[in-house]
C-alpha positions in Angstrom: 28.8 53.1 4.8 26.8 56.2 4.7 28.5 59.8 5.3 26.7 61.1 7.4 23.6 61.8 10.0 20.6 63.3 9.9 20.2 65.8 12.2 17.4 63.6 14.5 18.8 60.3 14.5 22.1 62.7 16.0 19.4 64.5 18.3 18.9 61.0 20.0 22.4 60.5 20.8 23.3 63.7 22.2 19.9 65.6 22.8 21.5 68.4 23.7 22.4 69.4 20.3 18.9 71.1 20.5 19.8 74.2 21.9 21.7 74.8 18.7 18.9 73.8 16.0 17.4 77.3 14.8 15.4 76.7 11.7 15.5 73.1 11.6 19.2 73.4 10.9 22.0 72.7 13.0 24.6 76.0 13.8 27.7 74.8 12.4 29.3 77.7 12.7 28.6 76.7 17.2 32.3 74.5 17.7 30.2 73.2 20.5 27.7 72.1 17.8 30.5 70.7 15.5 31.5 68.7 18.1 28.2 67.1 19.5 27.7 66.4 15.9 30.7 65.0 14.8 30.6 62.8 18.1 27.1 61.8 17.2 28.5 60.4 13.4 31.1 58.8 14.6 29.5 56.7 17.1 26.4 56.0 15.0 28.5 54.9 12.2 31.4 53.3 13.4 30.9 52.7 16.6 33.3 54.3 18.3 33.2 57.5 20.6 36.0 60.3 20.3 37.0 63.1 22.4 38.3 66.7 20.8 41.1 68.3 22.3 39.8 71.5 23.8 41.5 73.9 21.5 41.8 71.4 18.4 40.7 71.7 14.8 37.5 70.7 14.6 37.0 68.4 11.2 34.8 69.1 8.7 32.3 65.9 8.3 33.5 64.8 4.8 37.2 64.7 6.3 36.6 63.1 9.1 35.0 60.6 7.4 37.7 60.1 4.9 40.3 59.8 7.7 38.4 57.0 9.9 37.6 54.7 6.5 40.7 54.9 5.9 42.1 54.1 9.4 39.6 51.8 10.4 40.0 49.8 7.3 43.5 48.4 8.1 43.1 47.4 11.8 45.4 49.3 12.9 45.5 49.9 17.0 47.9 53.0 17.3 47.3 56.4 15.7 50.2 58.7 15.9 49.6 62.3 14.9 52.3 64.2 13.6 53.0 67.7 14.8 55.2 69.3 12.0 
């Protein structure tokens, strides 16, 4: 399983991630680009498609990577998310 996307194979999932591409770089430090992009890997590499709360943490990619291996890997079909 690879770790990540390059930045045009994300472009053709959620084309608008254009409008925050300056240099040939994606603005990571744009939550609205965070999130198109981390929507972008988790569909193209597991398939899925996941919604942010709109005043959540927004994962870095090598975390949110970690967390859905590790999830998806035991089949499980709840996720509870602590609060404490």
């Amino acid at each position: 399983m690879r770790m990540g996307l390059k930045i045009k194979d994300a472009l053709k999932i959620f084309p608008e991630l254009q409008k925050y591409i300056k240099n040939g770089k994606l603005d990571f430090s744009n939550r609205e680009a965070r999130i198109l992009y981390n929507k972008a890997v988790v569909k193209a590499v597991f398939g899925i498609e996941i919604e942010y709360h709109p005043k959540g943490l927004i994962t870095p990619p090598i975390s949110r990577y970690i967390f859905l291996k590790t999830f998806l890997r035991g089949g499980e079909k709840v996720l509870e998310i602590g609060t404490g």
